[in-house]
C-alpha positions in Angstrom: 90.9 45.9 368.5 91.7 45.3 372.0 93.4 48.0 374.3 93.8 47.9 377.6 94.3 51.0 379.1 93.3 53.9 376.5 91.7 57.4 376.8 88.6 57.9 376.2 89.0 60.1 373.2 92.2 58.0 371.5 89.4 55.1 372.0 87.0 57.2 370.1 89.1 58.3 367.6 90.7 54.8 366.8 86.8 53.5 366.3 86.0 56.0 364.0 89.2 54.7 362.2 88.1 50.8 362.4 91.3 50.4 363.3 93.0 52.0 360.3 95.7 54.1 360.6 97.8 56.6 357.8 101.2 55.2 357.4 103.5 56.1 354.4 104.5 52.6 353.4 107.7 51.8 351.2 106.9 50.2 348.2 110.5 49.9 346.6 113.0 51.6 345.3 112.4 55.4 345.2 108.4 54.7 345.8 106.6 55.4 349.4 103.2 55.9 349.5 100.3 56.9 351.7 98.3 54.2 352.4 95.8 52.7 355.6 97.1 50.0 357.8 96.0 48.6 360.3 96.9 50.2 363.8 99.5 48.0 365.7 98.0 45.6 368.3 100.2 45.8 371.4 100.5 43.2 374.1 100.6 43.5 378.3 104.1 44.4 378.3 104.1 47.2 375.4 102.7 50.7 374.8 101.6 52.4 371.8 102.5 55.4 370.7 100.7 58.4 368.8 103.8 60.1 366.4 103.2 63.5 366.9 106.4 63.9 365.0 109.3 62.0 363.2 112.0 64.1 361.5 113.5 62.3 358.3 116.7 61.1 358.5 119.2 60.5 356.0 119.5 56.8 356.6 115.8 56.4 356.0 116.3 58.3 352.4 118.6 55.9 351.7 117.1 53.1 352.1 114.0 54.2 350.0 116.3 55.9 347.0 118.3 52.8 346.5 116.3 50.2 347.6 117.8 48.8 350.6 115.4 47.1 352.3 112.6 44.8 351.5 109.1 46.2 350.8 106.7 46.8 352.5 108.0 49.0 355.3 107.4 52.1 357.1 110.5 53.9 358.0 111.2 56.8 360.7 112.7 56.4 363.8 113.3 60.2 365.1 110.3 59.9 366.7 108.5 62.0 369.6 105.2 61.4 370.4 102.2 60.5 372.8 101.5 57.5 375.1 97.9 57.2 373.8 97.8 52.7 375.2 99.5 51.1 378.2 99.9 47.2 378.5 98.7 45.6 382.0 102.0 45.1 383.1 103.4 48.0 382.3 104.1 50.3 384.9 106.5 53.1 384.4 104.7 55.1 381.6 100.9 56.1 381.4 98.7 57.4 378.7 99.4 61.2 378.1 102.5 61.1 378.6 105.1 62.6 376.2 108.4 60.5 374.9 111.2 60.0 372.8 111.4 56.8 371.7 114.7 54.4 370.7 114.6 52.4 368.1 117.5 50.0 369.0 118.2 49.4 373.0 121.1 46.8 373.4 121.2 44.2 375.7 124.3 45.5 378.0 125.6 42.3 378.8 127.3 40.5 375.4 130.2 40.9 374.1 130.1 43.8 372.1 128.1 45.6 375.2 130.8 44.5 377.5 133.0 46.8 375.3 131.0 49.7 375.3 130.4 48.7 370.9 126.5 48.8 371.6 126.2 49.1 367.8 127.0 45.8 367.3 125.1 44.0 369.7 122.5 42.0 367.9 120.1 42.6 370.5 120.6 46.2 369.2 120.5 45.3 365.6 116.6 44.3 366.1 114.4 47.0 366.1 111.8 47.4 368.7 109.1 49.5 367.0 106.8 49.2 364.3 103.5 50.7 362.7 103.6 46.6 361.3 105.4 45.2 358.8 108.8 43.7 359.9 109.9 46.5 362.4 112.1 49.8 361.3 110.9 52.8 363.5 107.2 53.1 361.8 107.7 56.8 362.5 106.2 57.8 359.1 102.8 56.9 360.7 99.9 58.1 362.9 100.7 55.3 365.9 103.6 52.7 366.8 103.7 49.5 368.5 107.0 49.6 371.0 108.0 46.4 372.1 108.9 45.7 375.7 112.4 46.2 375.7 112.3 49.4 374.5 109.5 50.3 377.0 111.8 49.3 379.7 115.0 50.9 378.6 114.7 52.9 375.5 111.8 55.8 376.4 112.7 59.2 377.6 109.9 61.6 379.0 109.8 64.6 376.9 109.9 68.1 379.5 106.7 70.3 379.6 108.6 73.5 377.8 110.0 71.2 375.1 108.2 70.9 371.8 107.8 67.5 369.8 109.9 68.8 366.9 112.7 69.5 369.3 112.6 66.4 370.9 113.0 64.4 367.6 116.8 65.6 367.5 118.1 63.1 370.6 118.5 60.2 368.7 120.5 62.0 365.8 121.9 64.1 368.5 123.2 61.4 370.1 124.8 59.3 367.1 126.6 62.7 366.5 127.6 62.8 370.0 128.8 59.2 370.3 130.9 60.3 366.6 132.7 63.0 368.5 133.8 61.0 371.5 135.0 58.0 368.9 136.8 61.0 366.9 138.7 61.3 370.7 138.4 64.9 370.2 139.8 67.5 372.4 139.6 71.3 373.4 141.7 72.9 370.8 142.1 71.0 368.2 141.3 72.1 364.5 138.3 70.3 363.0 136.9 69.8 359.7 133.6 68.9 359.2 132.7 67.9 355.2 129.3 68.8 354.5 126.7 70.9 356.2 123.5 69.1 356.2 122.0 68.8 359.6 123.9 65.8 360.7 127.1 68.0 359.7 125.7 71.0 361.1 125.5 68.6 364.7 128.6 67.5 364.0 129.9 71.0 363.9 128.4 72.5 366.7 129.1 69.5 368.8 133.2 69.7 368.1 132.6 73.3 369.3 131.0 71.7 372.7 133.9 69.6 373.0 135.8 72.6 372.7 137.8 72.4 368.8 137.7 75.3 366.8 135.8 73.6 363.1 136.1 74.7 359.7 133.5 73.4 357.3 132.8 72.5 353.6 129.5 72.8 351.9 128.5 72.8 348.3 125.2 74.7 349.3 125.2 78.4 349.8 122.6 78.6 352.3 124.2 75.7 354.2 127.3 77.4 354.7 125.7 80.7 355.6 124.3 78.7 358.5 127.2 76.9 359.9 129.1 80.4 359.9 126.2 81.6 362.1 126.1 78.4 364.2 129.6 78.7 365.0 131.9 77.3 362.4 135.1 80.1 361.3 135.4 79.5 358.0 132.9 77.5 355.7 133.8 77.4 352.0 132.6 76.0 348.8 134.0 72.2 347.8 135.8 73.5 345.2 137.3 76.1 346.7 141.2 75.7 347.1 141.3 77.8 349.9 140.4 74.9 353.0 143.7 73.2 353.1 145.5 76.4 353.2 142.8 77.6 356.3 143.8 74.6 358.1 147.2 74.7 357.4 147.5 78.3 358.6 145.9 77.7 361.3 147.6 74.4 362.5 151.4 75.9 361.9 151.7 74.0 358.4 150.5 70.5 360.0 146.7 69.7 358.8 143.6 69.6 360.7 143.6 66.6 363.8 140.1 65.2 362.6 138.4 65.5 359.8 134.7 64.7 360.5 133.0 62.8 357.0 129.1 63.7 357.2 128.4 63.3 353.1 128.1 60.1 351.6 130.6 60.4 348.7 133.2 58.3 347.9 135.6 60.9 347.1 135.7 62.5 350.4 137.5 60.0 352.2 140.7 60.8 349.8 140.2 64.3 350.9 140.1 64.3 354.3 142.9 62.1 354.6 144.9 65.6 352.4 143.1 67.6 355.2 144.1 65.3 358.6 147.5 66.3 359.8 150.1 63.3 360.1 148.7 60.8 363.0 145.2 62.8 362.9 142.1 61.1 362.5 139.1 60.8 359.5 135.8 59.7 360.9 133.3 58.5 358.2 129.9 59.2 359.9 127.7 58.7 356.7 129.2 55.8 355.4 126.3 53.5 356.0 125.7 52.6 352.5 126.7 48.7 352.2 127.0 49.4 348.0 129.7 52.0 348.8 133.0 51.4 347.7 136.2 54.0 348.1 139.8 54.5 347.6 142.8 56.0 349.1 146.5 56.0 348.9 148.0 53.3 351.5 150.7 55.6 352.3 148.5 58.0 354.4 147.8 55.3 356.3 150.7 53.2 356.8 153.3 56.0 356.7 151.8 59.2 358.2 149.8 57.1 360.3 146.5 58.7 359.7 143.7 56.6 361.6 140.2 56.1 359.6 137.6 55.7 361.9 133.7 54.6 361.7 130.8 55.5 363.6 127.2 54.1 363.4 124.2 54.9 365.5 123.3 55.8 369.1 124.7 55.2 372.1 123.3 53.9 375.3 125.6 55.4 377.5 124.9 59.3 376.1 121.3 59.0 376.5 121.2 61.5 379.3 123.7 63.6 377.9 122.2 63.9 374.3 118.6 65.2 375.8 120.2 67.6 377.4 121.7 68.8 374.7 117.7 69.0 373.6 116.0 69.8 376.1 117.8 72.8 377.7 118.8 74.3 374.0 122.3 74.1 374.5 122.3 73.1 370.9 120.1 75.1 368.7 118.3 72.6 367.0 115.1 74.1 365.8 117.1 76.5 363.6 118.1 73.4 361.9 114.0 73.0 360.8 113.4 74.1 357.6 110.4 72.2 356.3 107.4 70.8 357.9 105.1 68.7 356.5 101.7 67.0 357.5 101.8 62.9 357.2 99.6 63.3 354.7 102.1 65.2 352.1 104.4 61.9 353.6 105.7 61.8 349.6 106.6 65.3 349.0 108.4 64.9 352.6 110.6 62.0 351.4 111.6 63.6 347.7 112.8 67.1 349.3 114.9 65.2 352.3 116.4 63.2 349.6 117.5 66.0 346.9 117.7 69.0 349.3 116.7 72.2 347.8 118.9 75.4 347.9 117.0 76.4 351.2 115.9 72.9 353.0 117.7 71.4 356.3 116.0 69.0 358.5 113.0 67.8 357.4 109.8 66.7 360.0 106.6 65.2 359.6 104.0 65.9 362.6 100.5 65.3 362.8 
């Protein structure tokens, strides 16, 4: 294994490995397991990482419950971590020093970039980091490979009084954020946000930023406990009646102006569009499931006008804005942690993230 500029003790400790590595590798549908890989070679214009931690996102869980992707992988792209191997011609970063890291950077001149759609740019569609394997994220690993790209554009430093299981929540932080400013929301407005997982909790407390009063829904009591004390003013059970009349009353009979979708089922679309006043707004954030198929009545669409809006993934242009969310705790994320787990215990990780327990939230590995 050839490295070019490496501290002494990574060097040490990647000999005693013989160039093995933990990764938990997808093996199929529903299946991840923990297994040694080789550690990622990098070349002069790259760096590798040590993952000191990777939270789990939902995105990842789907792709392993349902299959979406083609084994082998190694998923994870929430990822904080070390600068443990600089390329020659890489100048910027140095070993020790502490990151966030992108997974998708686009190219800012196509298009789709041209148009502020970054999402769509297929320089953004290819991943730029690994643990091997073809490349998505690799944060379920000990080390990552980043490609140059991201080295150039798609690395943030990570600030001294900032923790590595803080600093995982940019990225989702900042696909929340980017879903907020495509919701066009305003100080204000009534909001709904369905579901109270931690992207919904985001969701939530970033409507607040923007200055909407929220109301939630959330089939878990715990959940809903939590967005009360994060700021929502009313959280209630699916079933329970009682949210249209909320919004109603508090919206003089007209509905909520955006409903924010942040749960993955089908039938929520139908509901938000009861909830959204006439001309509001439904935003489907966790509708990222290509096998996903819905319904709605036409009418609420092309009568009342209601607009049905997506929203996928990062964007560039709130890089600085998301961290600072982070890094100076303007958003409380680490109450969001509920379970930490050691690579190692990679499998245990993956099953509670994807059928969340009566107390679990976020989920993060770390070393």
């Amino acid at each position: 294994m050839s490295f070019t500029k490496t501290s002494v003790e990574e060097r040490k400790r990647l000999s005693r490995n013989a160039g093995d590595m933990w990764a938990g590798v997808y093996r199929g549908a529903g299946k991840v397991a923990l297994e040694k890989v080789p550690v990622p070679r990098i070349s002069d214009d790259e760096l590798l990482l040590r993952v000191e931690a990777c939270g789990i996102c939902g995105t990842d869980i789907k792709k392993i419950q349902k299959g979406l992707a083609a084994p082998p992988q190694v998923f994870g792209h929430e990822i904080a971590a070390t600068v443990v191997s600089v390329g020659r011609a890489v100048r910027r970063w140095k070993c020790g020093d502490r990151v966030i890291c992108f997974h998708h950077i686009p190219c800012g001149s196509c298009f789709y970039c041209e148009r502020k759609a970054f999402s769509q740019c297929e320089q953004y569609k290819k991943v730029g980091v690994t643990a091997g394997f073809d490349p998505n994220g690799g944060g379920f690993s000990e080390y990552v490979r980043v490609m140059n790209w991201i080295v150039e554009r798609g690395l943030m430093a990570i600030p001294s009084d900032v923790d590595f299981e803080e600093a995982v929540f940019v990225e989702p932080v900042n696909t929340c954020w980017k879903a907020i400013h495509k919701a066009r929301i305003e100080p204000g407005e009534i909001i709904v946000v369905l579901g109270q997982g931690p992207i919904g909790l985001l969701l939530m407390m970033l409507a607040r930023q923007a200055g909407a009063r929220v109301l939630t829904s959330e089939p878990l009591a715990m959940r809903r406990r939590k967005s009360l004390q994060l700021g929502a003013e009313v959280s209630l059970e699916p079933s329970d009646k009682r949210l249209l009349s909320e919004v109603r009353s508090r919206t003089g009979g007209r509905g909520a102006d955006t409903v924010l979708v942040a749960a993955p089922q089908p039938s929520l679309l139908a509901e938000a569009l009861i909830l959204a006043r006439p001309a509001g707004r439904v935003l489907l954030f966790a509708y990222n499931d290509p096998l996903l198929k819905t319904e709605f009545p036409g009418a609420a669409v092309g009568v009342e006008e209601k607009e049905i809006l997506g929203s996928y993934s990062a964007d560039r242009d709130r890089q600085e804005e998301s961290a600072r969310f982070v890094f100076k705790r303007v958003l409380p994320v680490r109450e969001l942690i509920t379970h930490r787990f050691a690579l190692a215990e990679i499998e245990e990780a993956v099953a509670l993230a994807g059928t969340p327990s009566a107390d679990s939230l976020k989920v993060v590995l770390g070393q």
